[in-house]
C-alpha positions in Angstrom: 9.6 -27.7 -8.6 7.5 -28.6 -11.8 8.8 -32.6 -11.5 7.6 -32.8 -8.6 4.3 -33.9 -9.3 3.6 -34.5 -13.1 0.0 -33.6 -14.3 -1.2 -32.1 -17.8 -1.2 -28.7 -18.2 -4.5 -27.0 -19.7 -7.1 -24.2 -19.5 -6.7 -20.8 -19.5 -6.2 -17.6 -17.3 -8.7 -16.7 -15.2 -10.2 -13.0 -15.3 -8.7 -11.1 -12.5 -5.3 -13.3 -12.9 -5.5 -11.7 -16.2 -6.4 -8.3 -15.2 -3.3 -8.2 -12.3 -1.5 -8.9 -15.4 -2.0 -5.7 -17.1 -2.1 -3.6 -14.2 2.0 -5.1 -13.6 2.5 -4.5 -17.2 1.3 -1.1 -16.7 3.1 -0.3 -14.0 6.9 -1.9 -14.9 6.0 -0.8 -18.5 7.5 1.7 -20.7 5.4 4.0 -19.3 5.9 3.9 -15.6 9.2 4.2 -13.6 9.8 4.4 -9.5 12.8 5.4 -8.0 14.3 2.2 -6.6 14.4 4.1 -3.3 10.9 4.4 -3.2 10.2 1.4 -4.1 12.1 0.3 -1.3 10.4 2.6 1.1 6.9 1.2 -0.1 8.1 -2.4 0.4 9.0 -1.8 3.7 5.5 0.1 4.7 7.9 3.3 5.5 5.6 6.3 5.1 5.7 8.0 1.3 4.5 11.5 0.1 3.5 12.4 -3.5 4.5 16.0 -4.8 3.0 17.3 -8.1 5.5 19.0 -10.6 2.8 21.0 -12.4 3.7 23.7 -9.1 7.3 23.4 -10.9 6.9 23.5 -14.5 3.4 26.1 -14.4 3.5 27.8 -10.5 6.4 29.7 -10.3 9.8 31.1 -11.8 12.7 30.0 -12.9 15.1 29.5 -10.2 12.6 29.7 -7.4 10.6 26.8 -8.7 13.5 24.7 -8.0 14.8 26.1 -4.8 11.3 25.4 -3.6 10.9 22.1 -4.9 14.4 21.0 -3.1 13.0 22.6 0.2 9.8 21.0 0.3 11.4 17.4 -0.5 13.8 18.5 2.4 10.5 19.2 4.4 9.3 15.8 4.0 12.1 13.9 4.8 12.9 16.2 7.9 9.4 15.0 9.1 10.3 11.4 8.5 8.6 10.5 5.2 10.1 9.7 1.8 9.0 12.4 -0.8 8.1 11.4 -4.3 7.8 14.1 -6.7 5.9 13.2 -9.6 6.7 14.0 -13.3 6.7 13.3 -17.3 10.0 13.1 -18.4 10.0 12.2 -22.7 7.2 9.8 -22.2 8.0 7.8 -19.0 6.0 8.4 -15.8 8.5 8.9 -12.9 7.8 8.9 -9.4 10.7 10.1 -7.5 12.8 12.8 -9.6 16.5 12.8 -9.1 18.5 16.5 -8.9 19.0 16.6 -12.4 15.5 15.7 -13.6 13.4 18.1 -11.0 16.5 21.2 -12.8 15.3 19.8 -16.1 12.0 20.2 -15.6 12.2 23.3 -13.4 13.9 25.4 -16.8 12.5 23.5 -19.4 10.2 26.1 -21.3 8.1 23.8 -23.5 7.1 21.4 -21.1 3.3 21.0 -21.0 0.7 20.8 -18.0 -0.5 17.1 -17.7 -3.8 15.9 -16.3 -6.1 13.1 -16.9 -6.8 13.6 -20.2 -3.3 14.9 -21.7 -1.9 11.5 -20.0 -2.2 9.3 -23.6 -1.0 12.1 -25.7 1.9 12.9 -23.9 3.3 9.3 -23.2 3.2 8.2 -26.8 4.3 11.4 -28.2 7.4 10.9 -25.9 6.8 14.3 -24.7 8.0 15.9 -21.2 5.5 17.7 -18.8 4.5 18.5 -15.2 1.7 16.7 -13.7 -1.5 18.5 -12.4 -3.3 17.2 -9.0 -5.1 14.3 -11.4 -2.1 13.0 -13.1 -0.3 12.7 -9.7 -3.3 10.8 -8.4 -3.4 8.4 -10.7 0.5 8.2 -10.7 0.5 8.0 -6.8 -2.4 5.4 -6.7 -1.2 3.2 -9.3 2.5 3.4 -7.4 0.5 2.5 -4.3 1.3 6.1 -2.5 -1.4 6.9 0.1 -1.2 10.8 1.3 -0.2 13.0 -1.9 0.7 17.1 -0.8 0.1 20.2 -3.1 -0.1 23.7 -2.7 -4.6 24.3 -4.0 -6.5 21.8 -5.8 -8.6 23.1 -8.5 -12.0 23.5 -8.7 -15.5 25.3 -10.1 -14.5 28.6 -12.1 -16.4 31.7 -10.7 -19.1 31.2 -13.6 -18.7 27.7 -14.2 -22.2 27.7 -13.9 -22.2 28.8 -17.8 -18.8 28.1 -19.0 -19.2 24.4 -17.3 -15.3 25.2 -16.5 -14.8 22.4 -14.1 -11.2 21.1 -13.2 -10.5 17.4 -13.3 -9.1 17.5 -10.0 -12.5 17.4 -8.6 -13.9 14.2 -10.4 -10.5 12.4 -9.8 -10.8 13.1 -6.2 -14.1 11.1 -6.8 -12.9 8.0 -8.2 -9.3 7.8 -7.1 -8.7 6.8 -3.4 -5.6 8.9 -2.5 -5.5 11.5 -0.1 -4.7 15.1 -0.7 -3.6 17.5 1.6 -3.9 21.1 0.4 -4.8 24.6 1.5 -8.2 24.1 0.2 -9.1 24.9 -3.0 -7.4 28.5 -5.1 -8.9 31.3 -3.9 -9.7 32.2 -7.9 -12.6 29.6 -7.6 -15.7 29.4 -6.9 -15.4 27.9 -3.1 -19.0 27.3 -2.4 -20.2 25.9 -5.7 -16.7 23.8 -5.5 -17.8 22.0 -2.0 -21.1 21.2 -3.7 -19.8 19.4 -6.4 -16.9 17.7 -4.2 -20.0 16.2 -2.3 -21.8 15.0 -5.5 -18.6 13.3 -6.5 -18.8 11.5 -3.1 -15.8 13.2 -1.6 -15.0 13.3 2.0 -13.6 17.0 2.9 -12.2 17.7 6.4 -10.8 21.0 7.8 -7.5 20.1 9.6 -6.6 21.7 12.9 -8.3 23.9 15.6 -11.2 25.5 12.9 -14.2 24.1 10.8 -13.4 26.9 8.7 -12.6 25.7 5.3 -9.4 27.6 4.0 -9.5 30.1 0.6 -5.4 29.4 -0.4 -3.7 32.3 0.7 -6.4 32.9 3.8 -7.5 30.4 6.2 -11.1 32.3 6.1 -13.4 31.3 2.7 -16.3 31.7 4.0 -17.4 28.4 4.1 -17.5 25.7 6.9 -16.3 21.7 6.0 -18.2 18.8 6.1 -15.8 17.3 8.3 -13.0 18.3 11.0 -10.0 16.8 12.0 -7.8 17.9 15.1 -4.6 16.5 14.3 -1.9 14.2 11.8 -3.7 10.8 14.2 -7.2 12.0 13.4 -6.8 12.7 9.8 -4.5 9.4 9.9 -7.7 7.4 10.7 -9.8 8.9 8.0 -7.5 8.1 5.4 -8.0 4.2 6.7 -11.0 4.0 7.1 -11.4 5.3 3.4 -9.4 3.2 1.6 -10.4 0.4 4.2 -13.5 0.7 2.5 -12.4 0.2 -0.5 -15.4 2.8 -1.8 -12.7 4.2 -4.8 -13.0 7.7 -3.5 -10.4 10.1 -2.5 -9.9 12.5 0.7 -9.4 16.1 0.6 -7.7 17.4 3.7 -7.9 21.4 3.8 -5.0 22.9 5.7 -5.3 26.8 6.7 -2.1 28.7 5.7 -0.3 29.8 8.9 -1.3 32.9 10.2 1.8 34.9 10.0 1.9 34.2 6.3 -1.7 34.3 5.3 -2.8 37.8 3.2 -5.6 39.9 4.0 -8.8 38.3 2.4 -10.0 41.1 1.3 -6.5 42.3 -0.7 -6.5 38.7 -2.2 -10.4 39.5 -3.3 -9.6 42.7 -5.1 -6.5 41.6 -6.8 -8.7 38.2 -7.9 -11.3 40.2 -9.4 -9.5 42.6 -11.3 -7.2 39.6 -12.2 -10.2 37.7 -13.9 -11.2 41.0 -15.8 -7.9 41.4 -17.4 -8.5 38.0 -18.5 -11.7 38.0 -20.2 -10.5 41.1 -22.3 -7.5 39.0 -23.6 -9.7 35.5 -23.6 -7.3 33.6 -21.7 -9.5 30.0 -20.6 -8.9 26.6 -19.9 -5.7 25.9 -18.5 -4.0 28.6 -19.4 -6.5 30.5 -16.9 -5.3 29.5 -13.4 -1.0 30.4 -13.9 -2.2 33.3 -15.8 -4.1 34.8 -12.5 -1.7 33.5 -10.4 1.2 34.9 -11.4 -1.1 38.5 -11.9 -2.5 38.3 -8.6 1.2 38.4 -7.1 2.0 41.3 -9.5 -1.1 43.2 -8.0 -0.2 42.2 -4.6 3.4 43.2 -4.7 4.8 39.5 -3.8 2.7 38.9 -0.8 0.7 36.3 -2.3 3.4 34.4 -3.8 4.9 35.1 -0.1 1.5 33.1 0.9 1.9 30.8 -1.5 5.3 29.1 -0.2 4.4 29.5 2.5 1.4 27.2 2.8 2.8 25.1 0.4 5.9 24.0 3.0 3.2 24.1 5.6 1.2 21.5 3.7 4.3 19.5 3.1 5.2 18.9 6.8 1.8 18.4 7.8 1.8 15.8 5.0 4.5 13.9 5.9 3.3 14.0 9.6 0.1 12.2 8.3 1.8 9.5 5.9 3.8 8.9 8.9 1.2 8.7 11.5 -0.8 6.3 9.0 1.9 4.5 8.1 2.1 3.7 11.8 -1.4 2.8 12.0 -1.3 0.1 9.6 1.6 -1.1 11.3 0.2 -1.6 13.9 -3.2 -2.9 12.2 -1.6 -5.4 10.3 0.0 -6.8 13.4 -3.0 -7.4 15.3 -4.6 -9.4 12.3 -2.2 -12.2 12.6 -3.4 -15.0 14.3 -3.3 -15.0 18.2 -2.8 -17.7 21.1 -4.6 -16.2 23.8 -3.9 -12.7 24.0 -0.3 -12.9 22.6 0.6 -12.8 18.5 2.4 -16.1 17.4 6.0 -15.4 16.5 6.6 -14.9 12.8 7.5 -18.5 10.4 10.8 -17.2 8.7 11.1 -18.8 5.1 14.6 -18.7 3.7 14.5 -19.4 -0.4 14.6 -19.0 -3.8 11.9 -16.5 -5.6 11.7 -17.3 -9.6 10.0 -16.2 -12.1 9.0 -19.0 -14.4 8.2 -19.5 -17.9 6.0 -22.3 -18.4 5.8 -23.7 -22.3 3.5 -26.7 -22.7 3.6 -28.3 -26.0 0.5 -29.4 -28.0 1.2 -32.6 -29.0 2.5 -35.7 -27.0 6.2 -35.6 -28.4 8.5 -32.7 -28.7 10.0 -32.4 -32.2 14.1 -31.5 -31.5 16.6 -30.5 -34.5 15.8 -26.6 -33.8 11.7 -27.1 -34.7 9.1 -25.0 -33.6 7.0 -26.8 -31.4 3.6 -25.4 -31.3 2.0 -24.6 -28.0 1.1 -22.4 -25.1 3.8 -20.4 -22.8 3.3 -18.6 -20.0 4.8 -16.6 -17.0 4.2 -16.9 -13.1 6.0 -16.2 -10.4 7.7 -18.7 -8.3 10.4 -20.7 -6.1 10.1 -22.8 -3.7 10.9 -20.5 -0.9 8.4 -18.1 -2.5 5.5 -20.3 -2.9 6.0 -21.5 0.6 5.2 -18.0 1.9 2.5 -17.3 0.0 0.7 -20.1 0.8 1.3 -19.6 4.4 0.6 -16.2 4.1 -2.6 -16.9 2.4 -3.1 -19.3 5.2 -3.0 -16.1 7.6 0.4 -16.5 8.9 2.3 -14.1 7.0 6.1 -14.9 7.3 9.5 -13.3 6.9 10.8 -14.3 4.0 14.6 -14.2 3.3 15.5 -14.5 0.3 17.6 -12.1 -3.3 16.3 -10.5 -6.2 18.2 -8.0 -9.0 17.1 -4.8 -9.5 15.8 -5.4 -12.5 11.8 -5.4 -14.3 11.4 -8.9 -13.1 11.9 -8.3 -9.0 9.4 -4.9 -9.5 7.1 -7.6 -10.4 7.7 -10.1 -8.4 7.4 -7.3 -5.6 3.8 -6.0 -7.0 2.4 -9.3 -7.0 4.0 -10.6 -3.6 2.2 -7.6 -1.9 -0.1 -9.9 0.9 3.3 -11.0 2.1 6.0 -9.4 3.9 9.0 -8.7 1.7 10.5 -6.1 3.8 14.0 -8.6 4.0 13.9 -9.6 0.5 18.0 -8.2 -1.1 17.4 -6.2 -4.0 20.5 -6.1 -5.9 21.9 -3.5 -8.0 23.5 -5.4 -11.2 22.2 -8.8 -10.4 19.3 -11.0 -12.6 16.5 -11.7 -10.7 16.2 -15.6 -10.9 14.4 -17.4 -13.9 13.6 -21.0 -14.9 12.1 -22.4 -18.0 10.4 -25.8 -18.6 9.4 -27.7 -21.6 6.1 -29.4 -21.0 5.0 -32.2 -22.8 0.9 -32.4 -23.7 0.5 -35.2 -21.4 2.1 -32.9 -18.2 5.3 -34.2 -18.6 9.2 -32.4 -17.7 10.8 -32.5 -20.8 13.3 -30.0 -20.0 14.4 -27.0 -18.1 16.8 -24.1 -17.5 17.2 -22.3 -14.8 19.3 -19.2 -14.4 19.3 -19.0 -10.3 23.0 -17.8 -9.8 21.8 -14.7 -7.6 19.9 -17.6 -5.0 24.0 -17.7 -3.9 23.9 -14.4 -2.3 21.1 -15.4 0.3 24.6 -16.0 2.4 25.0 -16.6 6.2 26.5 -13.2 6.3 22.5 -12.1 5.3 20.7 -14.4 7.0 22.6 -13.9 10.9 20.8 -10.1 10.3 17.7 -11.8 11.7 19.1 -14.0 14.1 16.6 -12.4 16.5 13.9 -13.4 14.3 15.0 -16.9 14.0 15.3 -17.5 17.5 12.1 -17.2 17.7 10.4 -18.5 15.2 7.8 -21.3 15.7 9.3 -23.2 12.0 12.5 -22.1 10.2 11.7 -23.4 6.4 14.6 -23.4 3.8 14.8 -24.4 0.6 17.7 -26.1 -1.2 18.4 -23.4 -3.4 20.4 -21.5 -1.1 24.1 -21.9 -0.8 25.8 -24.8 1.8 27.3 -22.9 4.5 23.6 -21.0 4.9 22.3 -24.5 5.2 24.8 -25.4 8.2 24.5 -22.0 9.7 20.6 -22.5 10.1 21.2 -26.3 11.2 23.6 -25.3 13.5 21.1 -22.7 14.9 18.5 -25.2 15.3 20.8 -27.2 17.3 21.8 -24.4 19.7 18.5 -22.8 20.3 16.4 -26.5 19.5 14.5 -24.8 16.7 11.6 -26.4 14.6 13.2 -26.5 10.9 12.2 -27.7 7.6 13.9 -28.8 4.7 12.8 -28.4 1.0 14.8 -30.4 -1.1 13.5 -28.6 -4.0 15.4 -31.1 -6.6 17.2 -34.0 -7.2 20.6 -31.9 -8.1 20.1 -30.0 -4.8 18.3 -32.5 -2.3 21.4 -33.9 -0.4 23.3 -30.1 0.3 22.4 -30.9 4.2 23.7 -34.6 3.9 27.1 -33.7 2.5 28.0 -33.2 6.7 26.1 -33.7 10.0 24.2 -30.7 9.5 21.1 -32.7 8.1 20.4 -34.3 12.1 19.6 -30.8 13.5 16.9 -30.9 10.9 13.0 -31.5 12.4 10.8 -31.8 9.0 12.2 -32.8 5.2 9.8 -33.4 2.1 11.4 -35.1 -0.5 9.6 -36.9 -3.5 10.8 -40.5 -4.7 13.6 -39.2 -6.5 15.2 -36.6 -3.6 15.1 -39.1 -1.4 16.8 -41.6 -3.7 19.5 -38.9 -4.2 19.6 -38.4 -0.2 20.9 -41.8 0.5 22.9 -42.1 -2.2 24.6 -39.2 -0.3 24.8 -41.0 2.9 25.8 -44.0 1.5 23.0 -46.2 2.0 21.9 -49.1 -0.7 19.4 -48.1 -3.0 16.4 -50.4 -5.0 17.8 -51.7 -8.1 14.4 -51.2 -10.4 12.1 -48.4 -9.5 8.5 -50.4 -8.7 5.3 -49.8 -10.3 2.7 -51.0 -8.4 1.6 -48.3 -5.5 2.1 -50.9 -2.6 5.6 -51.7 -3.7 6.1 -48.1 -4.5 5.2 -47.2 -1.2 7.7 -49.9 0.9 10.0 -48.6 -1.1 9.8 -45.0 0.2 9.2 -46.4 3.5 12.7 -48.1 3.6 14.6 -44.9 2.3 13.0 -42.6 4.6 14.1 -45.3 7.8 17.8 -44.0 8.0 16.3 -40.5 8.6 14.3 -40.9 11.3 16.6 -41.6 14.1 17.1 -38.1 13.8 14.6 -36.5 11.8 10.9 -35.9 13.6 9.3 -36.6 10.0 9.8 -37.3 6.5 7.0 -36.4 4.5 7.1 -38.3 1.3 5.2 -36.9 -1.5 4.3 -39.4 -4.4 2.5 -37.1 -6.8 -0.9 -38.6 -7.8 -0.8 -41.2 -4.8 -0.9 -38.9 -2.5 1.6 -38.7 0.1 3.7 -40.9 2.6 4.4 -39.7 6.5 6.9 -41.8 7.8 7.6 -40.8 12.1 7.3 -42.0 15.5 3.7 -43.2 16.5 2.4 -41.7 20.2 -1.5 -41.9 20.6 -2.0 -44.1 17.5 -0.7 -41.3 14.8 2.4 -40.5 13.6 3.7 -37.4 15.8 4.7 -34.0 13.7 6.0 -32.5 17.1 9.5 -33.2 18.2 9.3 -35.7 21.7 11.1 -35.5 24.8 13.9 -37.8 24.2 12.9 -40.7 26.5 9.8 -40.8 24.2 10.9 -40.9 21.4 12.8 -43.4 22.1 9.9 -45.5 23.5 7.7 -44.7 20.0 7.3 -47.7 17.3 8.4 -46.4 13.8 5.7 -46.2 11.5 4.2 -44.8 7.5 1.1 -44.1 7.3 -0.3 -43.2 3.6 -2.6 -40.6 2.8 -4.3 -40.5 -0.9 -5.3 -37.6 -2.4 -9.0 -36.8 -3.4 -9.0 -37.6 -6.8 -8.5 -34.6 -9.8 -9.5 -35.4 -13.4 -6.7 -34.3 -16.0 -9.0 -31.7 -17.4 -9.4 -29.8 -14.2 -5.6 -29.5 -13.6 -3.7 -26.2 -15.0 -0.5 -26.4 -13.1 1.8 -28.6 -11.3 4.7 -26.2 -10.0 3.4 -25.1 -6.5 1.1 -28.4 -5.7 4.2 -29.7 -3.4 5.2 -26.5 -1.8 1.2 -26.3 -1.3 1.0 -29.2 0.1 3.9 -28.9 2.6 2.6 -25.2 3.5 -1.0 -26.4 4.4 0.4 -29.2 7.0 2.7 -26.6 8.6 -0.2 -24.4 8.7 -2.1 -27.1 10.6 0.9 -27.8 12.8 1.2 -24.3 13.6 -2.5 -23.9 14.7 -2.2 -27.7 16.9 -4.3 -29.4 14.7 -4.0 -33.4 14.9 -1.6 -35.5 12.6 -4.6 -36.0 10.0 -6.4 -32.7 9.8 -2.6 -31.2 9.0 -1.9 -33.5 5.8 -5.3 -33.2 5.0 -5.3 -29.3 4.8 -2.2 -30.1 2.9 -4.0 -32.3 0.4 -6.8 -29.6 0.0 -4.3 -26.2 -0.7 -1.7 -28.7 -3.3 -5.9 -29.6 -5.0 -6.3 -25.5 -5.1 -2.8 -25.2 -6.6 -3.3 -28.1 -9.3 -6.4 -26.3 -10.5 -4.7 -22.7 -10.5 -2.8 -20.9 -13.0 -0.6 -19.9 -10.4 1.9 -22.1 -8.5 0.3 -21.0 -5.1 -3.5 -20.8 -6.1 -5.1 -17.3 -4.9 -8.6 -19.2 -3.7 -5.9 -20.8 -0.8 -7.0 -19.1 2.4 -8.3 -19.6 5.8 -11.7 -20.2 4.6 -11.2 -22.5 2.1 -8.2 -24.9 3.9 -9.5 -25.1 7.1 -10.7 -27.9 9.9 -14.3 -27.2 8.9 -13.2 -27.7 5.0 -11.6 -31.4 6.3 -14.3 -32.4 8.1 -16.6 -32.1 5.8 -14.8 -33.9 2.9 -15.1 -37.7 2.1 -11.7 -38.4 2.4 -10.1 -42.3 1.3 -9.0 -44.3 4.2 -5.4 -43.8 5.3 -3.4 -46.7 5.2 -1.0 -47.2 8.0 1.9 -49.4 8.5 2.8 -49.5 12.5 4.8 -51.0 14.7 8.4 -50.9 12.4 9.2 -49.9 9.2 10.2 -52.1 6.0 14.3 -51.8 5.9 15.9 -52.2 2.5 17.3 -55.2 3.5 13.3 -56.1 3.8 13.4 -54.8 -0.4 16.1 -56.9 -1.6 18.9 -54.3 -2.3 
């Protein structure tokens, strides 16, 4: 927590911490609002698929607009994707429409067709409208959706080389990295003229299925071969990656033929096109009034079979869609699993962290003292996200371990947040609960770096219950390091202890404050424990608890300091493998067993452990000047993160504190608690060895007893 080590606060925000800011602020703005079952899908990597509502509010009548908008959401989730219709309803981007809001904007009659550039206009006019293939793009992108399905994407007017009537579709498909599945482009357009400038605009176009043939809407023959082919949902599946794998900001078009059965006569289509487009010079219909004009004409001319055509390639589209988002859904699945570190040829079982996850509003006063009697204190505030159960996987996430982290959030703008910015680590467990505040703390800083006060409002940290955590029993079992924090309630405490105790699990204990440091210590429940990391004060607490005699004056020299923290960490240890001391700026203070000449962080066979001498050895930091510090809320957690890290990868005794040392230095220099530079490049045993690191001071053979103090 912020007492844990007390530095000044200072400097600003960096660039891209600053820019991740806006995008969230974007996205959970007033502007912007996904269905919490979405959300949820997305969260949990389940496959989602984008539907445009311009096919609603512009494509087609008025009930059959809506009967086909419930059957092609029915389509998707019949093929085991979530669909996620996009619209404009009275200013507010939604992705996901309930019932209610696809009827309202299925009859509405003044509802307007929105696409990249009618985006502003209509949001802060408040206005309603149905979004074309560019405003679902940017919707779907923004949301994070992958694979979006409509019926034709536009294109290049036949003439278009004079009226320069191009539609937006094309040049969002070239900076946008979604993929669109659709029956090629409308058969209205100019087809070959539209492939050219989809290649300009650095598009990659693939047929999908048997044929090269590049599909013209209602027939799967245009004419016209594409670039690219792909056989099947896997095929098209490994595109898409390898796409937004690049990260090149492009989109992908994938061009389904209608089926067969459905598919009109080309040549009937043709006809009914070109008289179409005559009719509509002679009453100077243009822009985007053009393409539901000829539309809605060309199935007049073609007594109903192109509108027929049109449904029908449109549901076709939607369940090979879904078959894509769910083959590539699968395939990052499967990609992210083989990036986690391996032993051999076998993936390391997943670190499960069970804690709190805050968001926390920092305010740092300018001057040394803080002026009470309801003054305005001038200074600096800020937001991060944080909680001690929440930094710890982050910086083991960053640290290329990626664990489950079990822990509650509301369902409220501070969780979508917290869930946007999490996104490197897995958050598929986290409860998100319907009429519950997400968790928030606020701190007073002095100028100098000093806690003058906080709040926290943390009630929803009591529903991470045993009930909730026995779910992933499995997952516990075989975890190589259970790490809990003590924000969660008592009996979750004692189920995990007694877990460790039955199944001899590897478990760490944050005591996360003074208030909560001695929850374990209120029974026998703390012994089953392998690893705690108190500072001076928790561990104070901690004995109190147990009953054991505590210093009467708090020392200020760092030798006495560090006999002192010594002799309270002794009780511990005949059960405990290691208490890891942390003394803020002077570093921090193992105290364990010593087999090989360090002290061991791997639990011994009994009979050695009780043949090992007791022993502290202390470990200074590298020193930081006060102006390079920023932030002293996730140092600890940082700290405690890097060493398990190291444990985790069989490091020696002093390369583990020591990548400890180096992630709680990235963290004191961050703006966030866990700084985003922490990463397997930077905390590393190459990045150890190469630093000139103070001489570790060790005191072997026993430890100094309180008795030894005086007390």
């Amino acid at each position: 927590m912020i007492a844990k080590i007390t530095y000044r606060l200072a400097r600003h925000v960096s660039t891209e911490a600053h820019r991740t800011t806006q995008v969230r602020r974007f996205l959970h703005g007033a502007y912007f609002r996904i269905q919490p079952s979405i959300q949820e899908a997305l969260m949990e990597g389940r496959p989602v698929v984008a539907l445009e509502s311009t096919i609603i509010t512009h494509g087609m009548a008025y009930p059959q607009n809506l009967s086909m908008a419930r059957e092609v959401e029915k389509i998707v989730m019949r093929n085991g994707a979530v669909p996620a219709t996009i619209g404009i309803l009275r200013g507010q981007i939604h992705v996901g429409l309930t019932d209610e809001e696809l009827q309202f904007l299925a009859s509405s009659k003044n509802v307007i067709k929105v696409s990249r550039r009618d985006l502003p206009y209509v949001l802060s006019q408040g206005l309603s409208g149905g979004t074309t293939v560019s405003g679902t793009m940017i919707a779907a992108h923004k949301a994070g959706i992958p694979v979006f399905v409509t019926g034709g994407i536009g294109g290049v007017h036949r003439g278009g080389e004079n009226t320069l009537d191009v539609s937006a579709d094309l040049t969002e498909l070239g900076r946008t990295p979604v993929a669109v599945v659709s029956a090629g482009v409308k058969s209205i357009l100019d087809i070959g003229r539209t492939l050219e400038y989809l290649e300009t605009q650095g598009v990659c176009v693939a047929a999908f299925g048997e044929s090269r043939m590049f599909p013209a809407f209602f027939s799967s023959q245009s004419g016209f071969q594409a670039p690219y082919h792909v056989q099947d949902e896997e095929e098209a599946a490994k595109l898409i990656a390898s796409t937004l794998g690049l990260g090149l900001s492009s989109g992908v078009l994938i061009a389904v033929p209608c089926p067969q059965k459905q598919a009109a006569s080309g040549q009937v289509i043709e006809d009914a096109i070109q008289q179409a487009l005559s009719e509509a010079r002679s009453k100077g219909i243009i822009g985007k009034e053009l393409t539901p004009f000829l539309l809605r004409k060309i199935n007049e001319l073609t007594n109903g079979k192109s509108l027929d055509s049109n449904l029908a390639l449109i549901q076709n589209n939607a369940r090979v869609g879904s078959c894509i988002a769910v083959a590539l859904s699968k395939l990052r699945k499967t990609t992210r699993k083989g990036s986690l570190p391996r032993r051999g040829d076998t993936a390391l079982p997943q670190p499960v962290v069970i804690g709190g996850i805050n968001v926390d509003f920092i305010a740092k006063a300018q001057n040394s003292v803080i002026l009470g009697g309801g003054q305005t204190n001038a200074g600096r505030v800020r937001r991060t996200f944080g909680g001690v159960g929440r930094n710890l996987a982050d910086c083991l996430s960053r640290l290329g371990l990626t664990p489950l982290l079990l822990s509650a959030v509301g369902k409220d703008e501070h969780s979508e947040s917290i869930l946007h910015y999490c996104h490197h680590m897995d958050m598929s467990a986290i409860l998100q609960l319907e009429g519950k505040s997400t968790a928030t703390y606020s701190a007073m800083i002095t100028s100098a770096g000093e806690l003058s006060i906080g709040l926290g409002d943390m009630d929803i940290h009591q529903q991470i219950t045993e009930q909730y955590v026995s779910q992933f029993k499995e997952n516990l079992c075989q975890a190589p390091l259970v790490c809990i924090d003590g924000n969660v309630p008592l009996s979750t405490i004692q189920y995990i202890c007694q877990l460790a105790r039955d199944h001899q699990l590897a478990v760490c204990y944050e005591p996360t404050d003074e208030n909560k440091a001695s929850k374990p210590f209120l029974s026998d429940s703390w012994k089953a424990l392998t690893y705690i990391s108190p500072n001076l004060q928790e561990l104070k607490a901690i004995n109190r608890t147990l009953g054991n005699p505590l210093p009467a004056e708090a020392p200020s020299r760092l030798e006495d300091i560090i006999k002192m923290a010594a002799a309270l960490a002794r009780p511990l240890l005949p059960h405990l493998c290691c208490v890891v001391v942390t003394l803020g700026a002077h570093g921090v203070l193992l105290c364990g067993r010593s087999l090989g000449g360090s002290i061991s962080l791997r639990p011994a066979p009994h009979e050695q452990t009780a043949a090992a001498s007791l022993c502290a050895a202390h470990y200074p930091t590298i020193p930081v000047s006060r102006e390079e510090i920023v932030n002293v809320s996730g140092a600890g957690d940082s700290l405690m993160a890097g060493i398990a890290a190291g444990m985790l990868a069989n490091h020696d005794t002093d390369t583990c504190v020591r990548m400890g040392l180096l992630a709680a230095r990235l963290s004191l220099c961050s703006y966030e608690p866990i700084s985003p530079e922490i990463s397997t490049s930077t905390i590393s045993l190459e990045q150890v060895q190469s630093k000139p690191w103070p001489e570790v001071k060790t005191r072997s053979s026993r430890l100094v007893t309180t008795h030894q103090l005086g007390v």
